[in-house]
N, C-alpha and C positions, 0 to 999 in steps of 0.2 A: 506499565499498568495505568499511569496518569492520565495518557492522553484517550486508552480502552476507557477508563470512566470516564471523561469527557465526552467521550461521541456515545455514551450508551444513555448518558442524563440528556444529550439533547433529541436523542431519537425519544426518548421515555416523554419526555417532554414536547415532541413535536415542532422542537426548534428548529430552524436552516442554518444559524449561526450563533458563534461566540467570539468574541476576543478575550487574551488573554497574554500578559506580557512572560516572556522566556527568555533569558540569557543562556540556557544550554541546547548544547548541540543538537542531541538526539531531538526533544521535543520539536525544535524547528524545524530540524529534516521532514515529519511528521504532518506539517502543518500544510493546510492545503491554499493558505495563502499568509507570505509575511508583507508586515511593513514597517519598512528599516524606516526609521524617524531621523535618526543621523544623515541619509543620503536623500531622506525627505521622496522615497520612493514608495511601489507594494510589487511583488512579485512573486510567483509561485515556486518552490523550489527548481521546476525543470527549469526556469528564467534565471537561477541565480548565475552561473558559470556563464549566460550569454552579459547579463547586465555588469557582472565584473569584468568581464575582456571592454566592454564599452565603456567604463568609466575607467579602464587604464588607458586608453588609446587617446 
């Protein structure tokens, strides 16, 4: 329901974007772009599984 009100206050508002910091899971998955501050990267969820197999290798 959190991230449903998020996109309904930036659509109400006419916004393109927001940031907003998440340590849980589901939110993230959700998100239509992260940026890991620790790996000092950004990536979209469908990038996550490639950008980890690259930073194991």
């Amino acid at each position: 329901m959190f991230m449903a009100m998020k996109r309904e206050v930036l659509r109400l508002g006419g916004y393109e974007q927001e940031y907003f910091i998440s340590q849980t899971a589901a939110l993230t998955a959700m998100a239509d772009v992260m940026i890991d501050v620790g790996r000092q990267c950004w990536e979209s969820p469908d990038q996550a599984n490639e950008v980890a197999a690259l930073a194991e290798a």
